[in-house]
LODREN-264319 format. One line per 3 residues: for each residue x, y, z of C-alpha. Coordinates in steps of 0.1 Angstrom, whole numbers, plus 5000, padded with zeros to 4 digits. Layout:
N
X/Y/Z; ...
END
This chain:
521
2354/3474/1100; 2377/3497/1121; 2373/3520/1092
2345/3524/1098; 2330/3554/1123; 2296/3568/1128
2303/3601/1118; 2304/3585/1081; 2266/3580/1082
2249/3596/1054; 2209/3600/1068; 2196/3605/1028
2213/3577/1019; 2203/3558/1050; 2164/3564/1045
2164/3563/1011; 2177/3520/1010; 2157/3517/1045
2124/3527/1030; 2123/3520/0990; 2133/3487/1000
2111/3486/1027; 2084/3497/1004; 2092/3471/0978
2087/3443/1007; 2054/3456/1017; 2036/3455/0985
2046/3417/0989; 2037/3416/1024; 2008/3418/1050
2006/3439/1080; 2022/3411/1102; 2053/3405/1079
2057/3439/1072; 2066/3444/1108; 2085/3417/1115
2105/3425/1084; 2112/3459/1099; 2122/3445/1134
2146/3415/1118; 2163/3442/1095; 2163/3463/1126
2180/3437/1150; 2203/3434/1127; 2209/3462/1119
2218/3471/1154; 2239/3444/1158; 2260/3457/1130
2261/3489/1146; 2272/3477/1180; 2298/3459/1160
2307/3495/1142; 2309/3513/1178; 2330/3486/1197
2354/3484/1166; 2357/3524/1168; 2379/3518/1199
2349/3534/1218; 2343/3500/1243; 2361/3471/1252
2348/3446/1223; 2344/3418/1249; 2325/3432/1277
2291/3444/1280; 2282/3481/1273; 2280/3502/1303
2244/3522/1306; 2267/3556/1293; 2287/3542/1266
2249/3527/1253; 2232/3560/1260; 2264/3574/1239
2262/3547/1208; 2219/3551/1206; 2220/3586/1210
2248/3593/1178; 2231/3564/1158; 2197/3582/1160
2211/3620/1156; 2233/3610/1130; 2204/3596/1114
2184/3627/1118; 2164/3618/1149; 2174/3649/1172
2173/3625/1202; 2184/3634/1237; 2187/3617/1271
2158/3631/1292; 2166/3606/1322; 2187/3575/1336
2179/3554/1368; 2191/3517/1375; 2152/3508/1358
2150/3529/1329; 2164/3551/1304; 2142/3577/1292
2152/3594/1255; 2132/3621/1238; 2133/3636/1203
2115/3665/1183; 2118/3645/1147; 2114/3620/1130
2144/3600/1108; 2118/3592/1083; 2104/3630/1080
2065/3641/1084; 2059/3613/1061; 2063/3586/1092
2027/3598/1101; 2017/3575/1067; 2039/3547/1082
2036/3544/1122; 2044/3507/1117; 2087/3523/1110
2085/3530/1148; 2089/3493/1155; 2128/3504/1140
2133/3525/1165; 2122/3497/1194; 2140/3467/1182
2177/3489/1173; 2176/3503/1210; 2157/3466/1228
2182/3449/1209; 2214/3463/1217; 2203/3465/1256
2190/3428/1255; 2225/3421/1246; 2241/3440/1272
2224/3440/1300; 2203/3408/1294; 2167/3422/1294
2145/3451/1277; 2117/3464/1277; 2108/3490/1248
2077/3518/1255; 2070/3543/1227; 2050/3563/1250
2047/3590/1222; 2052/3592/1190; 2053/3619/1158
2038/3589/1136; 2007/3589/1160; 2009/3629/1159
2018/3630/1195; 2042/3661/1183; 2076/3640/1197
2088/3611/1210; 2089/3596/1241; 2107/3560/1242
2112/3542/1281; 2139/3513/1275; 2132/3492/1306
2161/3472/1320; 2141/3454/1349; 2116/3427/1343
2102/3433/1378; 2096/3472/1370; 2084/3465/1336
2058/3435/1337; 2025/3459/1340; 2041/3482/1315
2033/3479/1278; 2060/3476/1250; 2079/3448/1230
2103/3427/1251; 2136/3415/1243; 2162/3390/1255
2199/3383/1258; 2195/3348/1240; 2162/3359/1220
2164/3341/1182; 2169/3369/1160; 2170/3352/1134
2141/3327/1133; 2122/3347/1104; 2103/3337/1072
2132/3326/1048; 2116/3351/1021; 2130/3380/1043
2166/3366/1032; 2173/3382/0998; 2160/3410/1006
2180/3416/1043; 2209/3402/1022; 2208/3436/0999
2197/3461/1024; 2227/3449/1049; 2250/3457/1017
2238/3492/1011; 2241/3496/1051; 2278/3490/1047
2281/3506/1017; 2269/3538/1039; 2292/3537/1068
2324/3529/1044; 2343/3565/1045; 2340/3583/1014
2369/3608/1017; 2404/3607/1038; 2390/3638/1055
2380/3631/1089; 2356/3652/1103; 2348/3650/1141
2314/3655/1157; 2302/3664/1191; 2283/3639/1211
2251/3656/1220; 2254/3667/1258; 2235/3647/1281
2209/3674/1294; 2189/3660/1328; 2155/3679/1325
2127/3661/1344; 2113/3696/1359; 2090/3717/1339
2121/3747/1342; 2145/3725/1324; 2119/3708/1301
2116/3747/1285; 2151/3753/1284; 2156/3724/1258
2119/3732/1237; 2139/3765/1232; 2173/3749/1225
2154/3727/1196; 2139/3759/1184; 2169/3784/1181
2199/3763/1176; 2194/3761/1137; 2189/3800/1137
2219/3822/1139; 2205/3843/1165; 2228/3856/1192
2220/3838/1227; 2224/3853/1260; 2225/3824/1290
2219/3836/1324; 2215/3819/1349; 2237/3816/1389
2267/3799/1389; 2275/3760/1381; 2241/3756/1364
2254/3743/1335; 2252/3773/1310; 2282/3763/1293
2267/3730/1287; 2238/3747/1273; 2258/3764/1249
2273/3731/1237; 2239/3717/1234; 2232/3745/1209
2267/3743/1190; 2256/3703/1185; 2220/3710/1175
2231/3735/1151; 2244/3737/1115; 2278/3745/1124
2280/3713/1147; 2312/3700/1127; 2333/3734/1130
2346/3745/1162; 2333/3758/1199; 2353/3778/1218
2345/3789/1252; 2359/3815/1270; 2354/3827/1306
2359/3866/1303; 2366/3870/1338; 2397/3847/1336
2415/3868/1314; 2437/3894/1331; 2418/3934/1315
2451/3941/1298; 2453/3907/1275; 2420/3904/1271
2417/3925/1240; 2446/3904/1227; 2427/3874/1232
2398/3878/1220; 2405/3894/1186; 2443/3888/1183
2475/3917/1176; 2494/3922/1150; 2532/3916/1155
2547/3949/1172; 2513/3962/1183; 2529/3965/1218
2560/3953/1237; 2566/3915/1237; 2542/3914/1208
2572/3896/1183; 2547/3884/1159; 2511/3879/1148
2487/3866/1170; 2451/3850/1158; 2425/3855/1186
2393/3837/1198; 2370/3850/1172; 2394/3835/1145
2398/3802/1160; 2364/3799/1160; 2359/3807/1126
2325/3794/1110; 2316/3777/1146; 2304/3793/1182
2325/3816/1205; 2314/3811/1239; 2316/3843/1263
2311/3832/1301; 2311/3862/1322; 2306/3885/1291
2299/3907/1318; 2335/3914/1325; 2343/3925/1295
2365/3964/1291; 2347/3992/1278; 2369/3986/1249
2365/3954/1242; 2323/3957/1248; 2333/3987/1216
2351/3960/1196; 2324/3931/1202; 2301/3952/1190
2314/3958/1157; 2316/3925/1148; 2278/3917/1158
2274/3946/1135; 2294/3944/1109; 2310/3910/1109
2347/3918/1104; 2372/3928/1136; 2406/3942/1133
2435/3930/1156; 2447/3947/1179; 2476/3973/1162
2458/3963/1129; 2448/3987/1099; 2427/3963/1078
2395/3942/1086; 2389/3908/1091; 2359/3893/1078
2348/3864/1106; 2317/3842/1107; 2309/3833/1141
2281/3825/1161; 2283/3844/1196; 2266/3829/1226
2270/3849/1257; 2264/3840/1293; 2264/3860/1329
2257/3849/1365; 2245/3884/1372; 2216/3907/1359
2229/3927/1330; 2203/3949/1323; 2210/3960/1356
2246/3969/1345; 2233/3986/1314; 2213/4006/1342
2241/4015/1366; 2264/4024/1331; 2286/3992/1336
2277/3976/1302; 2268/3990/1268; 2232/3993/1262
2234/3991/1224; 2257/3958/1227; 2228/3945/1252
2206/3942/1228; 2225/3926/1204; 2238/3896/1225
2206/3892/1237; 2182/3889/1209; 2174/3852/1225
2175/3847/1267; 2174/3816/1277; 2172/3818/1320
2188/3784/1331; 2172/3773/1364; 2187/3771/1398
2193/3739/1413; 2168/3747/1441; 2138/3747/1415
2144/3717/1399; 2140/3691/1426; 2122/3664/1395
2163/3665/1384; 2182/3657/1413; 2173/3613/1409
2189/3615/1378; 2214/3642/1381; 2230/3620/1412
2228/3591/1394; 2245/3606/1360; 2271/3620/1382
2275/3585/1401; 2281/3566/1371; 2309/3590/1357
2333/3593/1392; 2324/3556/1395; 2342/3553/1366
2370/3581/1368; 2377/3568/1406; 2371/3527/1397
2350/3522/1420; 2315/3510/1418; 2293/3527/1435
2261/3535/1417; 2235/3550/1445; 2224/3570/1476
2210/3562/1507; 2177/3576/1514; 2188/3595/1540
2214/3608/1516; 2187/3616/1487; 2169/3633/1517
2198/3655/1526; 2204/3662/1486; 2168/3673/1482
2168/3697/1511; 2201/3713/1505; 2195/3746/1492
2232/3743/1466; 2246/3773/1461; 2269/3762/1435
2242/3741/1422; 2252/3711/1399; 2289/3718/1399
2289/3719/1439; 2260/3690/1437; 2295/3669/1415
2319/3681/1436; 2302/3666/1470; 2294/3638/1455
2330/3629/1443; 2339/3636/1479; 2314/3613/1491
2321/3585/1470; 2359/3589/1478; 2352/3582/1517
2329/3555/1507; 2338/3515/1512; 2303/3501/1502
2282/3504/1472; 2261/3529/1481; 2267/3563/1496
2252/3564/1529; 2273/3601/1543; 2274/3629/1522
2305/3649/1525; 2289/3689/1527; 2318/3716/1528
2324/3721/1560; 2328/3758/1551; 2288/3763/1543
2269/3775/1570; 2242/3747/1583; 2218/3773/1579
2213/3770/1541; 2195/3735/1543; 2163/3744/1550
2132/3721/1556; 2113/3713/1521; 2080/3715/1532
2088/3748/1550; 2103/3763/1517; 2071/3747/1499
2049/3767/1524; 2069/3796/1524; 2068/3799/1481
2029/3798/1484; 2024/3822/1517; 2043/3845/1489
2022/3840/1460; 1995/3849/1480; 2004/3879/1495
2012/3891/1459; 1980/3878/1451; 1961/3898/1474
1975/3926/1470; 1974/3928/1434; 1936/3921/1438
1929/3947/1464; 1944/3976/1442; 1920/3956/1415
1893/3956/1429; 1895/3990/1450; 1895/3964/1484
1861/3952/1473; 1864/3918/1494; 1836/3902/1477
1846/3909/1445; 1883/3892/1452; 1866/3860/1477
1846/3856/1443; 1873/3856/1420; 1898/3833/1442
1864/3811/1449; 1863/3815/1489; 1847/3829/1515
1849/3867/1519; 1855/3854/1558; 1882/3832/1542
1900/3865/1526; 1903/3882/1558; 1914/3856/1578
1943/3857/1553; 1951/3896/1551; 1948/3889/1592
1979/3864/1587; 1999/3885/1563; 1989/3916/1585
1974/3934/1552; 1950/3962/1555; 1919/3966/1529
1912/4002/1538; 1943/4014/1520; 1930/4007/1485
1896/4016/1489; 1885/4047/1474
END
């Protein structure tokens, strides 16, 4: 068994025993048996992989699962499968996972009853670790819902008025009709038959980042991750500081087809203008003093994977020259080289800045613009994604609960107020770092003072209704004015279009002090 590692698993092979057997049983079976088969082959079929996980040296084989190192064995059973699943949210009730498609292909739409799989592998395995589940497909690609949407309940409180199959720590798993024997006897084989290594090679796989997106801003960040990450397009991230661009980036690596090579991120602005030539795209020995022999760069070392360029921003006029060539042409030359290099690497570039405004000011190449940023993807502030911050403190929580044993796994709500209200300018990495501080100072199990740097003015919390009000006040003065030059300040025309009274439009250009007689003609 501890041979045995999920990266072995072989999805064709996988689907292929799963459903001609499965197939073979239902031309046998009704409705009813049909599905029970598929939920006793399925909770056992998760207790094997529980057993496959633990034995990995992933998790203590005698305790319980922790909620990560489940989110962790679900979420690389179902991608190595082909599922494409990823956390969406995690809260002490409920775990909330997400995919684009299907294990079983567009075909599943033929078979909705295969979803039951899916429900009694990831009821199962909680039931067993934390003593009570609840499974809710509340969407589904077999009921052309377009993806999935699967709520694993952990309270029985929460979940009682929800609908969804239940299951139990000391549920009988095995209590089926003795006709489903043989046939779980031979399909258990060919499972192990498909985890059993079949080379000495051992090839290593990310674990799909865990990506919190409960706000609309982050919800479109990871439709357009699912769309470009099996292209080869180049990717420009931007987005301010410590919003997690670089996580982004990893998210796409994983997604992609080069997933097993390597990622290598860089951070441009690290590396000292002299070296970073050097570093990037390597020297040959005796290209300049202290050079004493041949050095192999970034773009080398990442060789059939993703180069990650934080701060690509930074880069030398020289090295912006050099970058572009191999976008171009696909082949670099060391530095004090005289031949090319053929390299085949996916560039993903980020900035915390606005670099079309540094193509404007002469700062940055305009041609290279517009190769590394054939695909933007703008990664929202902190600020704008207030749906995030439950499970982003909670995530967070659980990980320095566990770097710092301790056990601490909530806020206050005073806390959660002050969180939400904070305006963050470092966003999630300064959201991490006060919350480690926090739950150093704190002796309970829950934090009830959050530890702000003392070196942030108290003038960036602001008031959320105030910001609320504010954000709209804005949207209409941009409104109004847009509609006045529109409608040559016709008042009727824009009270009938924003369906008000005319005397309700100029009570409004009263408050923002805006005068209709400069657009009419």
């Amino acid at each position: 068994m501890n041979k045995i590692s999920l990266s072995d698993l072989t999805p064709i092979t996988f689907l292929q025993t799963f459903i001609i057997e499965l197939m073979h049983a239902s031309e046998q079976l009704g409705t009813e048996q049909s599905q029970q088969l598929i939920e006793n082959i399925a909770l056992t079929a998760g207790r094997f992989f529980e057993e496959v996980y633990r034995s990995s040296g992933k998790d203590n084989k005698k305790k319980p699962l922790n909620k990560e190192s489940y989110i962790e064995l679900i979420l690389g059973l179902k991608n190595n499968i082909g599922g494409n699943f990823s956390l969406s949210s995690c809260t002490q009730e409920r775990i909330t996972m997400c995919n684009s498609s299907c294990p079983f292909g567009e075909e599943v739409v033929n078979s909705p009853e295969l979803c039951r799989m899916t429900s009694s592998v990831f009821g199962g395995i909680a039931a067993r670790n934390f003593g009570y589940a609840k499974v809710e497909i509340a969407k589904s690609i077999a009921q052309q819902d377009g993806s999935c949407e699967v709520y694993i309940h952990l309270d029985p409180e929460s979940a009682k008025d929800r609908p969804g199959i239940e299951y139990r720590e000391f549920m009988d798993e095995n209590k089926h009709d003795p006709r489903f024997e043989v046939l779980q006897s031979r399909i258990e084989e060919s499972m192990l038959k498909i985890w059993r290594k079949q080379s000495n090679k051992h090839v290593k796989k990310y674990q799909p980042p865990v990506i919190i997106a409960n706000s609309e801003g982050m919800k479109k960040v990871l439709q357009s991750i699912e769309m470009i990450a099996p292209t080869s397009a180049t990717i420009l991230i931007q987005g301010q500081t410590g919003v997690g661009k670089e996580l982004v980036a990893r998210a796409i690596h994983a997604m992609s087809e080069r997933c097993e090579k390597t990622f290598v991120p860089i951070n441009c602005g690290a590396i000292a203008e002299s070296l970073l030539e050097s570093a990037l795209f390597g020297h040959e020995k005796g290209a300049f003093t202290g050079a004493i022999e041949v050095h192999q760069g970034y773009f080398e070392r990442a060789e059939g994977g993703t180069l990650f360029l934080d701060e690509v921003d930074s880069l030398s006029p020289a090295a912006q020259t050099r970058l572009l060539r191999v976008l171009q042409e696909g082949e670099l030359e060391r530095v004090g080289g005289t031949h090319a290099i053929q390299v085949n690497v996916r560039i993903i570039s980020a900035s915390n800045i606005n670099l079309l405004e540094q193509v404007e000011l002469g700062s940055f190449r305009n041609d290279l613009y517009y190769r590394i940023n054939v695909v933007k993807l703008e990664i929202p502030a902190l600020i704008e994604r207030h749906e995030d911050l439950p499970a982003l403190v909670n995530l967070i929580l659980q990980r320095m609960s566990k770097k710092h044993n301790k056990t601490i796994n909530s806020v206050s709500h005073n806390v959660m107020q002050q969180i939400s209200a904070f305006q963050w300018p470092g966003n999630v990495r300064e959201l991490e770092n006060t919350l480690e501080r926090s739950l150093l100072f704190t002796t309970g199990k829950e934090i009830t003072e959050l530890k702000l740097d003392s070196d942030i003015p108290p003038s960036i919390t602001v008031d959320w209704k105030q910001r609320k009000e504010q954000a709209i006040e804005e949207v209409e003065k941009a409104y109004l004015n847009a509609s006045l030059k529109q409608y040559h300040g016709n008042i009727k025309e824009i009270a009938i279009h924003m369906e008000i009274s005319t005397r309700a439009v100029y009570n409004k250009l009263n408050k923002y002090k805006i005068n209709p007689d400069k657009y009419r003609t």
